[in-house]
C-alpha angles and dihedrals in degrees: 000000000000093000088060124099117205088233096060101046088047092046089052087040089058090034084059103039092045096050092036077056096052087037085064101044081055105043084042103038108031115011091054108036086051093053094048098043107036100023092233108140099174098102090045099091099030091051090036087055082047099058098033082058092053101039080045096051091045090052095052090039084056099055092053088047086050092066099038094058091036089231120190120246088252089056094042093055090052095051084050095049084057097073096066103058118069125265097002100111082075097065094036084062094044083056101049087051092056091059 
């Protein structure tokens, strides 16, 4: 953890939340509705391998972040837990960069 600035993980931490965010709004709100209304399945997999990167990337991202900030385990589940609601990622990262 010493090679890593403040800055820059803070700068990757709000790169991830916020396309994890955008991963979401396109698998959710185009992908889907596409498939379900139109029966086209083509972008599925293409927009599905775009968000699990990014979902992927948050949750690793968390676990460095984790240690940099010295959460404790209580904080730590519940920025996991974010992940897993839409959008939230976005306020997790809004929050990082006020500290």
């Amino acid at each position: 953890m010493k090679n890593i600035s403040e800055e820059k993980l803070k700068k990757w931490f709000r790169i991830t939340c916020t396309w994890e965010a955008i991963s979401c709004a396109i698998l959710f709100l185009i992908a889907m509705p596409i498939k379900y209304q139109f029966g086209y399945v083509l972008q599925m997999p293409f927009a599905g391998i775009f968000h699990g990167f990014w979902f992927s990337a948050y949750l690793i991202l968390l676990f460095v972040t984790k240690k940099f900030y010295k959460w404790d385990d209580e904080d730590f589940i519940f920025y996991i837990m974010f992940a897993f609601i839409p959008f939230a990622t976005l306020s997790l990262h809004k929050k990082i960069d006020k500290k």
